[in-house]
Steps between C-alpha positions, in 0.01 A plus 500: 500500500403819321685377143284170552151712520675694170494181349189384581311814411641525175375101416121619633551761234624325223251228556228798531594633134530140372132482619382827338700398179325167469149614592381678183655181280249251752255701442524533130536146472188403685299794277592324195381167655855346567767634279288665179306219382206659307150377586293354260161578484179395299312815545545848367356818517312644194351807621339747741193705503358729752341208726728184363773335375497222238713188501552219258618186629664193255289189551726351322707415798160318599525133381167384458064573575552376857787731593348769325146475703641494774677791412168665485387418762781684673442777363120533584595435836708819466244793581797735352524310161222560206452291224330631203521166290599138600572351215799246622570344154643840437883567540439807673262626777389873576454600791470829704574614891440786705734789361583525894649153520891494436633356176751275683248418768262390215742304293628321749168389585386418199876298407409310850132370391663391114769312735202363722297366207806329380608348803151366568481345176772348611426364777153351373459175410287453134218335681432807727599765209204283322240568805599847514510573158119441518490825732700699272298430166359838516826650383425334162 
């Protein structure tokens, strides 16, 4: 009976160290969001001051003026975004955050309203891009 609790033992040990062995590679696989794949991203950081940081992000990615209002709009929802000049036709916007706000926090958010805008357009028929088109003419 004893050389049976021997064995066992020893198998709750090995399977302990396979655990702790395979832990760390998990984890690193889930940091680098399943097995290394890099992020892309539409936003990047151009500076800092004392009260700010600065970001540029590609409208490009943006197809057309309905996408891109509503893009706006987003963003003056955001009380944590400021936007100094919304000129859409651009290929880039400016804008600037809160120097307190995290850079990852920020350009995730920012990556999730260009992916918003793009999945509403869409999702929106022509006739109602038409009606609400009429709403976003002040972006012209």
């Amino acid at each position: 009976m004893k050389r049976f609790n021997v064995f066992k033992s020893s198998i709750q040990i090995c399977l302990i160290c396979m655990a702790i062995a395979l832990f760390p590679i998990y984890g690193f696989s889930q940091q680098n969001n399943g097995g290394g794949k890099p992020i892309a991203t539409n936003v990047s950081l151009l500076s800092n001051d004392g009260a700010y940081s600065y970001y540029r992000i590609d409208l490009q990615s943006i197809p057309g003026f309905f996408e891109r209002s509503y893009f706006l709009d987003l963003l003056f929802a955001d009380s944590k975004v400021l936007i100094d000049k919304t000129d859409i036709s651009a290929n880039y916007l400016d804008v600037r955050v809160s120097r307190d706000e995290e850079k990852t926090v920020v350009v995730s958010l920012l990556d999730a309203y260009l992916v918003q805008s793009k999945e509403m357009g869409e999702k929106t028929s022509e006739a109602d891009k038409k009606e609400l088109v009429k709403k976003y003419n002040k972006y012209k």
